[in-house]
C-alpha positions in Angstrom: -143.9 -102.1 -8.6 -140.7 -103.5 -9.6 -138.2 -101.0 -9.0 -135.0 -100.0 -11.3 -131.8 -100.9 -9.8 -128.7 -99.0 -10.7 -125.5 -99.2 -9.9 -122.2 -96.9 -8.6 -119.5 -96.6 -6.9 -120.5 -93.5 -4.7 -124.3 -92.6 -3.7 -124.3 -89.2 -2.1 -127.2 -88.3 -0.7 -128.1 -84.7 -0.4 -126.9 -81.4 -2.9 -125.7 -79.1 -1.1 -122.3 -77.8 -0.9 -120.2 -80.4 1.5 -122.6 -83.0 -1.3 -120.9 -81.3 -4.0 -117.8 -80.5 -3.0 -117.5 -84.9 -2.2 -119.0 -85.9 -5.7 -116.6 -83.5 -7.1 -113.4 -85.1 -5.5 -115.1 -88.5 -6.4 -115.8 -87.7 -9.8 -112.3 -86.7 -10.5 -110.9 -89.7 -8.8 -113.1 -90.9 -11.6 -115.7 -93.0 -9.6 -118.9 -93.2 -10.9 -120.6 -91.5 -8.9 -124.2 -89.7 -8.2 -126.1 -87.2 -6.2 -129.1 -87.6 -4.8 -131.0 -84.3 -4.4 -135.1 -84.3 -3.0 -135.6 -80.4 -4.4 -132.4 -77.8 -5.1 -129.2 -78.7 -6.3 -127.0 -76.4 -3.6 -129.0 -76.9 -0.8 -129.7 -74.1 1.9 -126.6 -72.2 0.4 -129.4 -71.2 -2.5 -131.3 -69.3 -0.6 -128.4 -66.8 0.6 -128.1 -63.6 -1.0 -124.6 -62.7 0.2 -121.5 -64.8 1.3 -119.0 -62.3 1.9 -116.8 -65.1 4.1 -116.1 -67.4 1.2 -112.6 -67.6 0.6 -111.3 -66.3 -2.9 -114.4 -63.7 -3.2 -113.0 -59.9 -2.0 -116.5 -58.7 -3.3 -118.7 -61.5 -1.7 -121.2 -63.8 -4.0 -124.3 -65.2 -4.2 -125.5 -68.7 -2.8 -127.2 -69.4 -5.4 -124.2 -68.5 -7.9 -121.6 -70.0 -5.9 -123.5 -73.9 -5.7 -124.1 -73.2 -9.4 -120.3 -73.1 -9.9 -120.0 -76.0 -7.6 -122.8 -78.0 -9.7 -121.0 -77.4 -13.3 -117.5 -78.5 -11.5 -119.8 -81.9 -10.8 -120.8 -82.3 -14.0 -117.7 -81.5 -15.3 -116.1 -84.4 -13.7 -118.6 -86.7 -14.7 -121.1 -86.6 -11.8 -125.0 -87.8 -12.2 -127.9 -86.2 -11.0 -131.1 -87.5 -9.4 -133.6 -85.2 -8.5 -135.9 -87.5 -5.8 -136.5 -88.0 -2.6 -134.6 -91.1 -0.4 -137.1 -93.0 0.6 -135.3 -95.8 2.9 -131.4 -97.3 2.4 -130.0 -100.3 3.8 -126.2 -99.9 4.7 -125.4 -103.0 5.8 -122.4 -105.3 3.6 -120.1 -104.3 0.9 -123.0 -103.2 -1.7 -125.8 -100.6 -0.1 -129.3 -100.1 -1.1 -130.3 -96.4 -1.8 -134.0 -96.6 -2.4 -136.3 -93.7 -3.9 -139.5 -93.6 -4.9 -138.4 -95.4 -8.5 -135.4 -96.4 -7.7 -132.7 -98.5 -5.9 -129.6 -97.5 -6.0 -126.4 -99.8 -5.3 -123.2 -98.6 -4.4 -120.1 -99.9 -2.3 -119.5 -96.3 -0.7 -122.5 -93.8 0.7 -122.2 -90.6 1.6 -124.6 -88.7 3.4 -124.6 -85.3 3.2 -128.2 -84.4 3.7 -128.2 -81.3 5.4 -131.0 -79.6 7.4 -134.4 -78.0 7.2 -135.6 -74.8 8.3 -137.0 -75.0 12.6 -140.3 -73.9 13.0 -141.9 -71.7 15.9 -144.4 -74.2 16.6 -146.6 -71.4 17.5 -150.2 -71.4 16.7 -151.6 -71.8 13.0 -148.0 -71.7 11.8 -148.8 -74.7 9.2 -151.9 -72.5 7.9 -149.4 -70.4 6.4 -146.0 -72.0 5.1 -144.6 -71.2 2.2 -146.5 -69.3 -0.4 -149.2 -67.8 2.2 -146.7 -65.6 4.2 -144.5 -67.8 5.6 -140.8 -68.1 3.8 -137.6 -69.0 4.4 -135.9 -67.4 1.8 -135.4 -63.7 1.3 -132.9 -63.8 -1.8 -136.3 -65.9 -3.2 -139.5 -63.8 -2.0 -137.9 -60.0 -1.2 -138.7 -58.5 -4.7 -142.2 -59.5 -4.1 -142.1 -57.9 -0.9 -141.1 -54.3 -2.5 -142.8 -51.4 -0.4 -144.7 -53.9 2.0 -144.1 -54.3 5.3 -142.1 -57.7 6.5 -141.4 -59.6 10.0 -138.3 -61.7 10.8 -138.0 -64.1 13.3 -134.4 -64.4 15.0 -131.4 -62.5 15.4 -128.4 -64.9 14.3 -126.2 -64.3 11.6 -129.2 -65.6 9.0 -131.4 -63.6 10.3 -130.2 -60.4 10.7 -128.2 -60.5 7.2 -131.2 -61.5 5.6 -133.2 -58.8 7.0 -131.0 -56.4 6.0 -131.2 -57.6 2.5 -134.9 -57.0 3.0 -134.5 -53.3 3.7 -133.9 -53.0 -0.3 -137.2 -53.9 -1.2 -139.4 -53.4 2.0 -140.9 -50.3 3.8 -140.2 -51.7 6.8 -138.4 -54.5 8.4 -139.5 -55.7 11.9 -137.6 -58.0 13.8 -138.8 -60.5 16.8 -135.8 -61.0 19.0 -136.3 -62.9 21.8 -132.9 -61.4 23.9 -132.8 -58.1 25.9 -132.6 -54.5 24.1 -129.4 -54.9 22.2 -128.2 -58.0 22.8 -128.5 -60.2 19.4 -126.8 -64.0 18.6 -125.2 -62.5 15.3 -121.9 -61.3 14.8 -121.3 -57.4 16.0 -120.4 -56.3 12.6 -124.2 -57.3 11.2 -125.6 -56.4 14.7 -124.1 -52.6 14.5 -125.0 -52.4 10.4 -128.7 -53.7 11.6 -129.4 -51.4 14.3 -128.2 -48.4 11.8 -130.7 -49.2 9.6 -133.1 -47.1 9.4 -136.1 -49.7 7.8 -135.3 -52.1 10.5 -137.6 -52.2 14.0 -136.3 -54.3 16.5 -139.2 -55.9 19.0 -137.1 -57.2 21.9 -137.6 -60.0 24.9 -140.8 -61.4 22.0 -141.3 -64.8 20.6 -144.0 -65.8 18.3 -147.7 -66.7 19.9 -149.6 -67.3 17.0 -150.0 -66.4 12.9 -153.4 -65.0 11.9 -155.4 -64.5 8.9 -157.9 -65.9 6.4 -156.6 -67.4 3.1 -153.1 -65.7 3.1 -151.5 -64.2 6.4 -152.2 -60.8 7.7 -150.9 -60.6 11.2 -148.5 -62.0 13.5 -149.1 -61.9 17.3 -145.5 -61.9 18.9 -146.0 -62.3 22.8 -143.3 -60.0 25.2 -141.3 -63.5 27.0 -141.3 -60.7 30.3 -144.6 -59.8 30.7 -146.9 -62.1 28.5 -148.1 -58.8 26.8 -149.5 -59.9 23.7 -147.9 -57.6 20.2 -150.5 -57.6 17.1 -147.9 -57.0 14.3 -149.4 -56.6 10.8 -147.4 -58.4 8.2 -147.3 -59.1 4.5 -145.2 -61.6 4.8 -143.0 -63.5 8.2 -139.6 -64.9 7.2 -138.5 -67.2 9.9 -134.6 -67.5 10.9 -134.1 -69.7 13.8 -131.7 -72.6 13.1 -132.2 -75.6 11.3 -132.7 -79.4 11.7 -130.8 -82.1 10.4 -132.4 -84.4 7.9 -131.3 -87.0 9.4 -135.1 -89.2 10.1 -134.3 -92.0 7.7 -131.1 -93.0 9.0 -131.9 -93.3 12.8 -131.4 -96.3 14.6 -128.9 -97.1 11.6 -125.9 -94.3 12.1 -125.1 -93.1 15.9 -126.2 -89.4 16.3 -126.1 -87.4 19.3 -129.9 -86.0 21.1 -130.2 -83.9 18.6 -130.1 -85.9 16.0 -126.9 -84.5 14.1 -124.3 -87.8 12.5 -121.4 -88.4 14.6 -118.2 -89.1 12.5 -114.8 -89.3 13.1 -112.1 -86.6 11.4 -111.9 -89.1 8.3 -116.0 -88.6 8.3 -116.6 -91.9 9.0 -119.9 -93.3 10.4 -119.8 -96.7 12.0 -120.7 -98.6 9.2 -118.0 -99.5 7.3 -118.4 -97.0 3.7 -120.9 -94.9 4.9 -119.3 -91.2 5.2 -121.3 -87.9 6.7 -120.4 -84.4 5.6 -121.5 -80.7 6.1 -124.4 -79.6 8.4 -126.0 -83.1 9.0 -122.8 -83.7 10.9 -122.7 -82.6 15.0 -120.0 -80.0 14.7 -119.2 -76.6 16.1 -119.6 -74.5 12.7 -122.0 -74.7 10.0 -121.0 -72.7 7.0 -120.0 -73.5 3.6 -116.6 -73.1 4.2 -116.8 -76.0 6.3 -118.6 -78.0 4.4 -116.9 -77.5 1.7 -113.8 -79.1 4.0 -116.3 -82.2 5.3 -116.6 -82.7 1.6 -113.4 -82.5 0.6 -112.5 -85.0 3.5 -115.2 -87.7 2.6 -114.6 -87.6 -0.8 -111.4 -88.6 -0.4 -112.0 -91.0 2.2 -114.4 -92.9 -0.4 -111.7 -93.0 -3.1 -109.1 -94.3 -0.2 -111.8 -96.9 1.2 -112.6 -98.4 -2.2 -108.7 -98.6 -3.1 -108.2 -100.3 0.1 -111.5 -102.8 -0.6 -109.9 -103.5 -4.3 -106.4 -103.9 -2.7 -108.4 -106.9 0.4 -110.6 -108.4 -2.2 -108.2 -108.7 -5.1 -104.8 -109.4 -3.6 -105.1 -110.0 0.0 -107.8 -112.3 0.0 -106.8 -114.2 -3.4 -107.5 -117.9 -3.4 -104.5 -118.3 -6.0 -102.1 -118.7 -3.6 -101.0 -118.3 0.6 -100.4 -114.7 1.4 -98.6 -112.9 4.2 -99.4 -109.6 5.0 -97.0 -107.5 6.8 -98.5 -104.8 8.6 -96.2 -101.7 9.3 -95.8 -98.2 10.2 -93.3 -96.3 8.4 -92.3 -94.0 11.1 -91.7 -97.0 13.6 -87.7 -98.2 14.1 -89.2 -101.6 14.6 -91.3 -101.9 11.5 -88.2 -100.1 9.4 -85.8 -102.9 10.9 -88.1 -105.8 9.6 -88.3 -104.6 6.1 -85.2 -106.3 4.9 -86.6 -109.8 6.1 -89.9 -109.4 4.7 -88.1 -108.8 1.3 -85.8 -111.7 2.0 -88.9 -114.4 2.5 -90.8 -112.6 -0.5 -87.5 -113.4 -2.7 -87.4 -116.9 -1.5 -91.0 -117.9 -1.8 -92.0 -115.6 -4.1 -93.2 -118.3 -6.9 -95.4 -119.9 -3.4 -96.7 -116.8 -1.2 -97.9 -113.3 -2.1 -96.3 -110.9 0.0 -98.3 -108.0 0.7 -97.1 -104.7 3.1 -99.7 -102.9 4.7 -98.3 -99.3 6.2 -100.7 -98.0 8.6 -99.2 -94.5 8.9 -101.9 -92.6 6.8 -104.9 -95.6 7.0 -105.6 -98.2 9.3 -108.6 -99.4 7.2 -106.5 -102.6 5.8 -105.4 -103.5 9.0 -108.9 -103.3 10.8 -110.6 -105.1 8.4 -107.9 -107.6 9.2 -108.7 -107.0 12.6 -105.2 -106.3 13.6 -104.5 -103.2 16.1 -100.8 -103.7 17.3 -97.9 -103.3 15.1 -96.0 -104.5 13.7 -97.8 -107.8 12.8 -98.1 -110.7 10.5 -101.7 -112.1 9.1 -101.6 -115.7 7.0 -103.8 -115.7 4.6 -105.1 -119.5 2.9 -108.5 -119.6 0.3 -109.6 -116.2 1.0 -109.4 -116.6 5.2 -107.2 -115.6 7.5 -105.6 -118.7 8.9 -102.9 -116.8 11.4 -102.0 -113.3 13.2 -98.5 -113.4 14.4 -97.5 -110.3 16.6 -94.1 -111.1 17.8 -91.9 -110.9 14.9 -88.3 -111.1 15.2 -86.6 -113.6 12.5 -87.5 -114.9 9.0 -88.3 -117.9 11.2 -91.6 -116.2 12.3 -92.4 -115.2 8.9 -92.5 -118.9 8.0 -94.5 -120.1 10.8 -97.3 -117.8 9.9 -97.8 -119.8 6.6 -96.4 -123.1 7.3 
């Protein structure tokens, strides 16, 4: 099948809120830009009930209303929408491939902001029941049709035991498999002492999941005591499971470096190591996940991308010009030495102005001109002839030395 290609100037893959919060600064820095979303536009932020730590909401939000904001924002600015799944990309060169199942997408900047996926017990028969036969991961989606049953959560981090309480409006009861000792939970002490108040809520402790059972739809989950390998028959009407996530990050390994566990490593720019491939939000190995940082990873790459493909327009179109010889000087402002120089750069641009393009380069907030030049010490001087670099000249002290990098 021959496949549709498309073209932008930012791909980002993924739609959740560090995805959004980049297409939004791209799409105001008017780039063309789109997201690429396999299921949800706002990601896992959807399936929260209550933020309470977002900045700028005293009364707490919704997920799913707060990603909806971010979404119309999006569109606002001019953002496209893709609802697939990425199926492979290549990120290699100036132009990279994002293919789908229809699709390929070209773009000179990539973003990945992919997120993760819920973890699994891996205990037994778990797959029997995913989803819609008793297993969820979503209580804002599946607590109404929970009202009066009786419900078991898995884990006791901040998800978890927020969630569960959520549950308490609609359930009988609440159970919850902790795998620590009596009283001791990985959530915050604020939701920990609200949770053990409640009076729906029925804490199993030192238990893990041993296995899901039932015929077409589950009925009962076995939790097994971690101490004494007692086995716990817990009858359910539905299990929501709480224990972390993993990064989707499958299609991009052995192409971006990740650490063991498989989460992007970037640096504070969120830069990959290809050249105009960004990471932002939870895909991204990093010491919290929440949307308020995501929202700041976003933020970050988006602008990155508009800075990277300024900086690609500025080396394509006037430092690498075949019109004429070019100097680039490359400086940082806050150096004496760089400062000093000035004056003689604008001296040789005045007298050879009609025979060399003078280009500065200031380092001091980007060093992404003067890598792709493959200079690292400043200040410096790179000759430029036909589109190559014919010189570097690092000791600079007269217009003499300007000179000799053309001549």
């Amino acid at each position: 099948m021959n496949k549709k290609v498309e073209s932008y100037d930012v791909v980002v893959i993924g739609g959740g809120a560090a995805a959004l919060t980049a297409a939004i600064y791209c799409g105001r820095a008017r780039l063309n830009t789109l997201v690429i979303e396999k299921s949800l536009v706002g990601g896992l932020a959807t399936y929260t009930n209550e933020i309470e730590n977002y900045p700028g909401f005293p009364e707490g939000t919704t997920g799913l209303g707060l990603m909806d904001n971010f979404h119309k924002q999006a569109k606002k600015f001019g953002v496209k929408f893709k609802l697939t799944d990425v199926k492979s990309v290549d990120l290699e060169g100036e132009i990279k491939k994002v293919e789908t199942f229809r699709n390929i997408f070209e773009a000179k900047v990539v973003i990945v902001a992919s997120g993760g996926k819920p973890r699994l017990t891996g205990a037994k028969n778990e797959e029997l029941f995913l989803y819609d036969k008793g297993i969820s991961f979503c209580a804002t989606c599946d607590a109404a049709s929970n009202t009066d049953k009786t419900v078991l959560v898995i884990g006791s981090g901040d998800a978890a035991i927020e969630e569960g309480m959520f549950l308490t409006k609609f359930a009988k009861k609440v159970i919850v498999s902790v795998m620590h000792d009596t009283g001791k939970m990985d959530c915050n002490e604020i939701a920990k002492n609200e949770a053990l108040q409640n009076s729906k809520m029925d804490f199993k402790w030192n238990t893990v999941v041993d296995s899901f059972e039932g015929d077409e739809r589950l009925t009962r989950v076995n939790l097994r005591n971690v101490k004494t390998n007692e086995i716990i028959p817990i009858d359910v009407d539905s299990c929501f499971l709480f224990i972390g996530y993993i990064p989707n990050t499958e299609i991009f390994k052995g192409i971006l470096d990740m650490n063991k566990n498989g989460y992007m490593l970037t640096n504070e720019k969120m830069e990959t190591n290809i050249e105009g491939v960004f990471a932002a939000g939870d895909v991204r190995d990093k010491f919290l996940k929440q949307v308020a940082t995501a929202v700041g990873d976003g933020a970050i790459a988006g602008y990155a991308a508009e800075k990277y493909l300024a900086e690609s327009e500025t080396f394509h179109t006037q430092i690498m010009s075949k019109d004429l010889p070019g100097v680039v000087y490359i400086w940082n402002a806050v150096d004496e030495k760089c400062r000093e120089l000035l004056p003689i750069i604008d001296n040789f641009e005045a007298k050879y102005k009609d025979k060399v393009k003078v280009t500065k380069v200031d380092i001091y907030k980007s060093t992404g001109l003067a890598n792709r030049l493959g200079v690292t010490t400043f200040p410096a001087l790179v000759a430029t002839r036909d589109g190559k670099i014919s010189k570097i000249i690092k000791e600079i002290d007269n217009e003499q030395d300007i000179e000799a990098a053309f001549i």
